[in-house]
C-alpha positions in Angstrom: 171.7 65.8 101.1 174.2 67.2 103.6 174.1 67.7 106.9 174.2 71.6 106.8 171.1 70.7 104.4 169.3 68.4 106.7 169.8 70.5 110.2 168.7 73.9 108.3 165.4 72.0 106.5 164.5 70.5 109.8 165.1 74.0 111.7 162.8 75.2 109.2 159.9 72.8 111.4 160.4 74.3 113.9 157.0 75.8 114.9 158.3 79.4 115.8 160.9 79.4 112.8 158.0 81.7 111.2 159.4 84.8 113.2 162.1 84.4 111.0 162.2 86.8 107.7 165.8 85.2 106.9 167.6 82.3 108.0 171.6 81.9 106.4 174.4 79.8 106.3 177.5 81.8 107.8 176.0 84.9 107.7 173.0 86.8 109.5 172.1 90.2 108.5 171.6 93.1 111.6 167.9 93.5 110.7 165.5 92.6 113.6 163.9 88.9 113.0 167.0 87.7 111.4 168.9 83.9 111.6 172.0 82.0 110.6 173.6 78.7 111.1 177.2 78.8 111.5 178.7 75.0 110.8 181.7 74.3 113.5 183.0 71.0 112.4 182.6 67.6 112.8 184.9 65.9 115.8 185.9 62.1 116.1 184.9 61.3 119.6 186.3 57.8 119.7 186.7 54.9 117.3 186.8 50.9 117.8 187.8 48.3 115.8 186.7 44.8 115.9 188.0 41.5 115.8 186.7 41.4 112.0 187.9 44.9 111.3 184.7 46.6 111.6 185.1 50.1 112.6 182.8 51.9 114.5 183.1 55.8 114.9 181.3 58.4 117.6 181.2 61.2 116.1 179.7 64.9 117.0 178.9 67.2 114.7 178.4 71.1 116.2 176.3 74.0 115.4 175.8 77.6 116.2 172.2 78.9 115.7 172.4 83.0 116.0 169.2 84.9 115.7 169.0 88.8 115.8 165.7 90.2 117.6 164.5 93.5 118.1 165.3 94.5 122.3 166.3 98.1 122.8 168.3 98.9 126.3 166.2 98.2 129.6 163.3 96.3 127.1 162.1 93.4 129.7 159.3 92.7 127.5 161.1 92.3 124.6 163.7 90.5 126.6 161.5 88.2 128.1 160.1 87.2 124.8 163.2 86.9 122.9 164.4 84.2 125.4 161.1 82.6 125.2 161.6 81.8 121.9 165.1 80.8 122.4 164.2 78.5 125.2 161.1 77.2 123.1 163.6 76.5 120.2 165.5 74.7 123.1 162.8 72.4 124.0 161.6 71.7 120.7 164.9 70.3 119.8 165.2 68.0 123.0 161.5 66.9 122.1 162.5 65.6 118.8 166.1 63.8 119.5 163.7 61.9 121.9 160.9 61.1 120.0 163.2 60.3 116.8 161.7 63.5 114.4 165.5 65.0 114.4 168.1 64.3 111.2 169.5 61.1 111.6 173.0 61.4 110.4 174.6 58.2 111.7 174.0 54.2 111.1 172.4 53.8 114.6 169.3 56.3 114.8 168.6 55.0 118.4 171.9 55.7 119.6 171.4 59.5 118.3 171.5 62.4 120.2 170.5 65.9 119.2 171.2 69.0 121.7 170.5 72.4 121.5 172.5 74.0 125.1 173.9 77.4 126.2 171.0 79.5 124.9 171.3 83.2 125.6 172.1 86.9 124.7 175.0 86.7 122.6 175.4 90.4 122.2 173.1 94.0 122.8 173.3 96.9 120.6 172.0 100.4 121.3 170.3 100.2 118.1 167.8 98.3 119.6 169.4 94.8 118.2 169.7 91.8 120.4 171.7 88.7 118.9 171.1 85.2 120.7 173.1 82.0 119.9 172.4 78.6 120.4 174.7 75.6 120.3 173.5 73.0 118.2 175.2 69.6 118.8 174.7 66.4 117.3 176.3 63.0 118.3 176.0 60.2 116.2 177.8 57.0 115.0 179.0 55.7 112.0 180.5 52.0 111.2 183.0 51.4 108.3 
């Protein structure tokens, strides 16, 4: 299974994810209750090599979670609950890097580390469309 694979099953747990008619890859359509995951790349953070030749490699893997909710101009209700579930989502994903329930891409599951950060309005339309992204990051390592 792929990463992309693993991230957008285990999104799937999340207990809100429910809310969500639609959830894509690279794509989200502009219909209230709408997701995507948008893959940014994998980056080599550093990478040692032993006296043996044993390499060992930090990697992080990043993530943007966009979700399209219904919040016309002025709505503070709607707001309010928007970021609720943004800020739930937030949690939930700091809850399970912790307690070890979060993809384990690397060879050292302990030394994982799954954040979701930067949670807010990405964009308002006066359609009544709000679009919120999350960044997803994963750091991880891998020995070769």
């Amino acid at each position: 299974m792929t990463h992309l694979e693993m991230i957008k099953n285990w999104i799937a747990t999340y207990p809100d994810y429910n809310i969500l008619s639609e959830f894509s890859v690279d794509y989200t359509d502009q219909i209230p209750n709408n997701g995507g995951i948008f893959p940014a790349g994998l980056s080599e953070v550093s990478r040692r090599t032993d006296i043996l030749g044993n390499v060992t490699v930090s990697n992080q893997e990043n993530f943007g979670i966009y979700v399209i909710f219904e919040k016309s101009p002025g709505d503070a209700v709607a707001a309010e609950a928007n970021q609720d579930w943004i800020s739930g989502f937030q949690t939930w994903v700091q809850e399970q890097s912790v307690t070890g329930l979060a993809p384990v891409f690397g060879d050292i599951p302990y030394t994982e580390r799954v954040t979701a950060s930067s949670g807010a309005l990405y964009a308002a339309s006066d359609e009544g469309l709000a679009t919120y992204m999350v960044q997803l990051t994963i750091n991880y390592t891998k020995r070769y």
